[in-house]
C-alpha positions in Angstrom: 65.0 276.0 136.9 67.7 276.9 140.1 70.7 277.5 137.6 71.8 281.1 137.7 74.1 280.4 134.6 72.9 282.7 131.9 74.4 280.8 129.2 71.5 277.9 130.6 69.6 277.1 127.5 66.9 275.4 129.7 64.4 278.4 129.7 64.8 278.6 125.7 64.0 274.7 125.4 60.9 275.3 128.0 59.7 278.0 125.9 59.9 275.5 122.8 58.0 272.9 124.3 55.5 275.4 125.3 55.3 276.7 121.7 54.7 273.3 120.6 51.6 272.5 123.0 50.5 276.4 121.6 50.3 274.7 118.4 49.0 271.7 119.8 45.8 273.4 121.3 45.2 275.5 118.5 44.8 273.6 116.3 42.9 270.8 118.1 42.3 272.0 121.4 40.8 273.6 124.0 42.2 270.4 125.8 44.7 268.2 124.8 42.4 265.7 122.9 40.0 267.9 121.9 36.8 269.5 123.4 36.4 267.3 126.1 39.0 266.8 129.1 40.7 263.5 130.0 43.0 262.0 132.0 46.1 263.7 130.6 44.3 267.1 131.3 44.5 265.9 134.7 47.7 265.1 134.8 49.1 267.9 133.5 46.9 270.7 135.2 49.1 270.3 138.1 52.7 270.5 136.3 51.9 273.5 134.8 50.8 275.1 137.9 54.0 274.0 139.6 56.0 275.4 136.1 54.0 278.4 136.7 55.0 279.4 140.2 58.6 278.1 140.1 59.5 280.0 136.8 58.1 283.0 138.6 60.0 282.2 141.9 63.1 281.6 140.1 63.3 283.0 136.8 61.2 286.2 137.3 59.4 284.5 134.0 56.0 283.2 133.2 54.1 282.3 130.7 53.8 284.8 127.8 50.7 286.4 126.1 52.0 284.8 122.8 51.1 281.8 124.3 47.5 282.9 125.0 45.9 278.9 124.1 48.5 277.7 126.9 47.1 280.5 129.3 43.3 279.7 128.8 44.1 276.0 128.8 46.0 276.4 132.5 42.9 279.2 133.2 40.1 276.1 132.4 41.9 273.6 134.2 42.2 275.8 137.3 38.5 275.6 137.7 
């Protein structure tokens, strides 16, 4: 996330993972196993916080309105 190299591919391959749990959720979501949350909810509601403000703090970046299952997931685990 620090690396000012503009060749980095890491933001790209972020993106793609984020994609992929898009998919995920909308097609089985709005959690990770379904309609109720779980354990690995948990687990990840703090991760994506911390992705959240350090891709803003050091990317300028955050997570897109394409990935509007992603935002409402972080949005309900925030509560």
């Amino acid at each position: 996330m620090k690396s000012k190299d503009s060749s980095d591919c890491t933001v790209q391959a972020l993106f793609d993972e984020l994609k992929a749990l898009e998919e995920h959720l909308k097609a089985h979501g709005p959690y990770v196993n379904g309609q109720n949350v779980y354990s690995v909810d948990m687990s990840l509601a703090p991760k994506l916080y911390h992705l959240e403000v350090a891709l803003e703090h050091f990317k300028k970046w955050s997570v897109t309105e394409c990935l509007s299952h992603v935002r409402n997931y972080m949005k309900q685990l925030a509560r």
